[in-house]
C-alpha positions in Angstrom: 0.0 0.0 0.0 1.1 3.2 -1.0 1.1 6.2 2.0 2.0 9.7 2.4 3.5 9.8 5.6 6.6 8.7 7.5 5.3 5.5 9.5 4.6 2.9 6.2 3.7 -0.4 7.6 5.3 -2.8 5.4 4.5 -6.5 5.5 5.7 -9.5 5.7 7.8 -9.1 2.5 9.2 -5.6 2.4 9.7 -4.1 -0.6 12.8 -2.4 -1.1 11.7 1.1 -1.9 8.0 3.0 -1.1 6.6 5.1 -3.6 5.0 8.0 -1.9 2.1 9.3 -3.4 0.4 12.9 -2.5 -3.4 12.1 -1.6 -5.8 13.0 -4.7 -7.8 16.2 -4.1 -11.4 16.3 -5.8 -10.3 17.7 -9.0 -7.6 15.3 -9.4 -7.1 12.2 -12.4 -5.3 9.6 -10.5 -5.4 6.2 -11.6 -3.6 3.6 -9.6 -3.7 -0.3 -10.6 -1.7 -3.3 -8.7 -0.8 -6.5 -9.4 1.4 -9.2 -8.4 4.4 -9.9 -10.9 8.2 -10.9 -11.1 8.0 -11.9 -7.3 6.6 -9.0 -5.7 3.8 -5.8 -5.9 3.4 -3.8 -8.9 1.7 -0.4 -9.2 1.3 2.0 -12.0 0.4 5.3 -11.2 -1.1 7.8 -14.0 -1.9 11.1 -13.7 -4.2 13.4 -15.8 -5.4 10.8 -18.3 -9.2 9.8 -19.3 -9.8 7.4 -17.0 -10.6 4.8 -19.6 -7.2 5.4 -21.5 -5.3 5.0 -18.1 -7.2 1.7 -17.8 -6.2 0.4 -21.2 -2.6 1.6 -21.0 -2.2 0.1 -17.6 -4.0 -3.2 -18.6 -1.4 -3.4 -21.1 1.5 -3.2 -18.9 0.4 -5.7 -16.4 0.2 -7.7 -19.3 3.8 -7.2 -20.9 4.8 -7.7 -17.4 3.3 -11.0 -16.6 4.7 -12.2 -20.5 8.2 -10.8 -19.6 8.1 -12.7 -16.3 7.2 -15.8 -17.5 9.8 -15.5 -20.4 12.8 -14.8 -17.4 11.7 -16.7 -15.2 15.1 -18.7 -13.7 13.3 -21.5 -12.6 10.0 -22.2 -13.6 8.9 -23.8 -17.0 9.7 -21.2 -19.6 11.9 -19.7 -22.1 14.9 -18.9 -20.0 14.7 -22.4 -18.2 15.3 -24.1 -21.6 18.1 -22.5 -22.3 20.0 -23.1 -19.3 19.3 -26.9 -19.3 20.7 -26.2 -23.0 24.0 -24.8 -21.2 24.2 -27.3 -18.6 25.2 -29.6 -21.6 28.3 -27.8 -22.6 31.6 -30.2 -22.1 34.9 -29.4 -23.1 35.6 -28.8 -26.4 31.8 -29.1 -27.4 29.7 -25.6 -26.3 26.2 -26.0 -25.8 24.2 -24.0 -28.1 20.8 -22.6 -27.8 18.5 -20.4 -30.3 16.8 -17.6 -28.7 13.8 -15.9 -29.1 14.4 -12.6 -31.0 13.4 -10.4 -27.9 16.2 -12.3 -25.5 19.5 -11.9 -27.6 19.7 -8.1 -26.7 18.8 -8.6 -23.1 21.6 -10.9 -22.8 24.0 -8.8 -24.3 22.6 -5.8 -22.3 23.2 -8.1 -19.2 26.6 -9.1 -20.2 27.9 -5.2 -21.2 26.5 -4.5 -17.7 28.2 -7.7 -15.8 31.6 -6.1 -17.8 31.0 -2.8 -16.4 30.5 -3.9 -13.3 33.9 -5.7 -13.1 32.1 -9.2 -12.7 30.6 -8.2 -9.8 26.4 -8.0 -11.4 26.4 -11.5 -12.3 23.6 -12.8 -13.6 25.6 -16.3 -14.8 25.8 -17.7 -11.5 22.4 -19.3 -11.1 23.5 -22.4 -10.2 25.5 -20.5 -6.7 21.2 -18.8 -6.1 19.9 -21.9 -6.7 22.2 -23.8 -4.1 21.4 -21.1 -1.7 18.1 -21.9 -1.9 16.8 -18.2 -3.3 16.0 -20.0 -7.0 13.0 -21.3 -5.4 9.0 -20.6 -4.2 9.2 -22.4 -1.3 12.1 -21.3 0.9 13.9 -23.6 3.9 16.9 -21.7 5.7 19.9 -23.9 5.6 23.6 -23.4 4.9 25.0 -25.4 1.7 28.2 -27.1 1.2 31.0 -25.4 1.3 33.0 -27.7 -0.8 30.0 -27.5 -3.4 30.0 -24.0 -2.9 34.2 -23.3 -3.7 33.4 -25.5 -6.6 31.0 -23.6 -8.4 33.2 -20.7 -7.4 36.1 -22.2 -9.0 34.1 -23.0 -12.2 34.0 -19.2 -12.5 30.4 -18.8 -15.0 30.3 -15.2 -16.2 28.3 -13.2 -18.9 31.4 -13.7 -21.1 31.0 -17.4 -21.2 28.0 -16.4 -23.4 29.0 -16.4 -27.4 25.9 -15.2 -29.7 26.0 -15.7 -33.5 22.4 -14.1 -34.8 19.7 -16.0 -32.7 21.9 -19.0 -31.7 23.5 -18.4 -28.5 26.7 -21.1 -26.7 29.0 -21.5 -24.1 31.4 -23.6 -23.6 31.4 -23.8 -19.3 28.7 -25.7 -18.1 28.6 -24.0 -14.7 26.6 -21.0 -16.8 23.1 -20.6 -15.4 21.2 -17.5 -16.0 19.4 -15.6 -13.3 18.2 -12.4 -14.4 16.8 -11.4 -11.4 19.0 -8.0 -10.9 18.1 -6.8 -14.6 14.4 -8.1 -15.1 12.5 -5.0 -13.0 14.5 -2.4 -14.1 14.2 -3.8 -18.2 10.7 -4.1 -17.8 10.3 -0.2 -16.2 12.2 0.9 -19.5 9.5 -1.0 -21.5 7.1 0.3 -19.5 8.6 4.1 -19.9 8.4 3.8 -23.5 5.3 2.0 -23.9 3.3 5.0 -21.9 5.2 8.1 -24.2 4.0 6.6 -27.8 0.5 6.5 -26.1 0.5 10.0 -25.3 0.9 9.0 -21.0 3.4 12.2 -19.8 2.9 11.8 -16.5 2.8 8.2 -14.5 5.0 6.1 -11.5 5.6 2.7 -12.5 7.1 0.9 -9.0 8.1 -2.8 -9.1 9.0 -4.2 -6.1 10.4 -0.8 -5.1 12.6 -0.2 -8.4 11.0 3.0 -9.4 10.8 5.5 -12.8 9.0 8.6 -12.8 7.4 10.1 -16.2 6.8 13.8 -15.8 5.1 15.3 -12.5 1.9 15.0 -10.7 -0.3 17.7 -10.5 2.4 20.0 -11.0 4.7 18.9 -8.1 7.5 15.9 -8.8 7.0 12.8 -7.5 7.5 12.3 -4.2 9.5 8.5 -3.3 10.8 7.0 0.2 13.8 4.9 0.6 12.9 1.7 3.0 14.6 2.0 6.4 16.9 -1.7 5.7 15.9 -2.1 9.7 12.7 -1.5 10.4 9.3 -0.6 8.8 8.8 2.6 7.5 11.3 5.3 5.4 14.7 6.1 6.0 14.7 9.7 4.1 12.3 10.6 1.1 13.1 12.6 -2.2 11.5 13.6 -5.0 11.9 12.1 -8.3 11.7 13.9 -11.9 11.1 13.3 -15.3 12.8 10.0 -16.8 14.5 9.2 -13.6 14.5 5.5 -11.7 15.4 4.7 -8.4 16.7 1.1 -7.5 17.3 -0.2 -4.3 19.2 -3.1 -3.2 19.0 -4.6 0.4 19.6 -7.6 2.8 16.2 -7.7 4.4 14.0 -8.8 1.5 15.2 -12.1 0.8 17.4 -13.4 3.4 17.3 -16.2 6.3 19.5 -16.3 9.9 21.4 -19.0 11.4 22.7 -19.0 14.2 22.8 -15.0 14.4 24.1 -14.8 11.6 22.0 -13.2 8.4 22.7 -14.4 5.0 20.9 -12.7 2.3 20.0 -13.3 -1.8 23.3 -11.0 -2.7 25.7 -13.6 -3.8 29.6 -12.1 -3.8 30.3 -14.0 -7.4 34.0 -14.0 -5.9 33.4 -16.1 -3.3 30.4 -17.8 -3.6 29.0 -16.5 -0.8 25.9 -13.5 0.3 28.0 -10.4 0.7 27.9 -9.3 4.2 29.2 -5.5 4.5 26.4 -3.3 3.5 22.4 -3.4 4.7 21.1 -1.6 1.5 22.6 0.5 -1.2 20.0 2.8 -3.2 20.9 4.5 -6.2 19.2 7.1 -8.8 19.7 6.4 -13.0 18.4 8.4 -15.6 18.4 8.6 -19.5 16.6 6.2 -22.1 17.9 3.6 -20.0 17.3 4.3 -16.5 15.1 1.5 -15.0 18.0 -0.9 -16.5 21.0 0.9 -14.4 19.1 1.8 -11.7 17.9 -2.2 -11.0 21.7 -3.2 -12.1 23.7 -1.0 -10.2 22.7 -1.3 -6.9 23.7 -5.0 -6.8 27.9 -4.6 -7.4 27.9 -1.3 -5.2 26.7 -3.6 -2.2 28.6 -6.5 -3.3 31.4 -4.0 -3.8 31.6 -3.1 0.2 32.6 0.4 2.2 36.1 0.5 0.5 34.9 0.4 -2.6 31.1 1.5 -3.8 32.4 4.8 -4.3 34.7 3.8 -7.1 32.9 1.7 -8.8 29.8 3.8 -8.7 31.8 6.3 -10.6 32.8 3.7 -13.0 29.3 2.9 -13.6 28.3 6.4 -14.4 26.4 6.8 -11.0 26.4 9.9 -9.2 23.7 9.6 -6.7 24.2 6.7 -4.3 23.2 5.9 -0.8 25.4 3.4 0.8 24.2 1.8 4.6 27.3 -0.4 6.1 26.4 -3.4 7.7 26.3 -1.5 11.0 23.6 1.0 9.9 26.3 3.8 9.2 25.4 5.8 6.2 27.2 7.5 3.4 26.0 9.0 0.3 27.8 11.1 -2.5 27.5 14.7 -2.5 25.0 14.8 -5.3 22.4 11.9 -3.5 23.3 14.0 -0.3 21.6 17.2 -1.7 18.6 15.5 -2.7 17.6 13.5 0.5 15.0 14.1 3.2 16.3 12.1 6.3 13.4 10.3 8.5 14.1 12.0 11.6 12.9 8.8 13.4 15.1 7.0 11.7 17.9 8.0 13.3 
């Protein structure tokens, strides 16, 4: 549910980022719709359309949404699950090859300039290391896997570049390649979304999945107004406003994550080590340009995964200038530009 004021309850599966929407006065066109897609809550807000056009526009994104996530999905029957039991074939000296469907080839290679970027650290190759966590699945059970199986995957080092396309067909040659394009899926689909709404005349709209955010225009005159998710406890850690073509992603270690022993281990896997990175509680960054969702969703992961010593750099190499980093003891640092543009919760201190 989406509130205007500091306290947001969240439930039992927080969602990484709020939207924050100003209440509708009489006067006002504001349609919201919801749904349930890619694993979490979806809402597209529009502002200043025909009701009836908002309706049809919207219906339509819900519904390129629910195609996309079938399409991705890592582990359920479906596109992307065919072609990593494809990979899983490769041997030595013999790649596995799979054809693709038109609309995949350029999100791999998207995925794959992004993983490069990102010095290796946005992986989205190392499906079979989620999997063995247990996050590749829909019903969860906390436990801590092998370690042995765990250095072994390691050691097989998957990565995007492991991925050879020729037209539609694509191979790799390292069987330890499964795809897992949970880090890229939201913020590709927001894009979608983004320019769906512009060729159908939409200027003004908030399309939130899961808490990756991009703004179209204002509402009412005013920007729209976003909260970032204390990583703690429920309700906002600061609030901003976000403009025209700008997304908002938010990576954390309180969505998907299980304890043993005191110990929290969360869906971020270090693709270094195997294992869920352990020095930050969220990272939240802002992206903008024709490609904003995409960064946004991406970027966030290697800056956590990245640690203290070394978001800041790699931020920068990513072309992001407003970041929020939270250590893993709550301390907070931001860059001077995200610094400007934040609203601290002063309860959250």
């Amino acid at each position: 549910m989406l509130v205007d004021r500091w306290a947001c309850r969240a439930g039992p599966n927080l969602v990484l980022l709020i939207a924050v929407l100003l209440l509708a006065g009489c006067g006002e066109k504001l349609h919201k719709q919801q749904s349930y897609v890619f694993g979490t809550l979806v809402e597209i807000a529009i502002y200043g359309e025909d009701e009836a056009k908002a309706r049809r526009v919207t219906d339509q994104v819900l519904k390129d949404f629910d195609a996309m996530h079938q399409t991705l999905h890592a582990w359920q029957p479906g596109t992307l699950e065919r072609v990593n039991g494809i990979l899983a074939l490769a041997q030595p000296g013999a790649p596995a090859k799979a054809a693709l469907p038109p609309g995949l080839v350029p999100i791999l290679q998207d995925a794959a300039r992004m993983s490069a970027r990102s010095e290796g650290l946005f992986n989205p190759a190392i499906g079979n290391l989620i999997r063995l966590w247990g996050f590749q699945s829909d019903t969860f059970e906390p436990r801590l896997p092998d370690a042995k199986e765990i250095a072994r995957l390691t050691q097989a080092r998957p990565s995007m570049a492991d991925l050879q396309f020729d037209g539609l067909m694509l191979s790799s040659a390292n069987p330890a390649v499964r795809l897992d394009l949970g880090g890229y899926a939201k913020g590709y689909a927001l894009d979608l979304a983004a320019a769906y709404l512009k060729r159908q005349g939409v200027d003004n709209a908030l399309i939130n999945i899961g808490g990756n955010i991009l703004a179209l225009g204002k509402k009412g005159g005013q920007a729209w107004k976003v909260g970032i998710q204390h990583p703690r406890r429920a309700g906002a850690l600061a609030m901003l406003e976000l403009h025209d073509g700008e997304a908002i992603g938010t990576s954390g270690d309180y969505q998907r994550y299980f304890e043993l022993n005191g110990k929290r281990y969360c869906h971020l896997i270090d693709p270094r080590t195997g294992w869920p990175a352990d020095q930050a509680q969220a990272v939240t960054v802002i992206a903008r340009g024709k490609h904003a969702g995409t960064l946004s969703d991406v970027a966030s992961k290697p800056l956590f995964i990245a640690g203290p010593s070394e978001w800041r750099r790699l931020a920068g190499i990513m072309g992001i200038a407003e970041a929020l980093f939270v250590d893993a003891d709550g301390k907070r640092e931001t860059t001077p530009e995200m610094e400007k543009r934040l609203r601290w919760n002063p309860e959250s201190k």
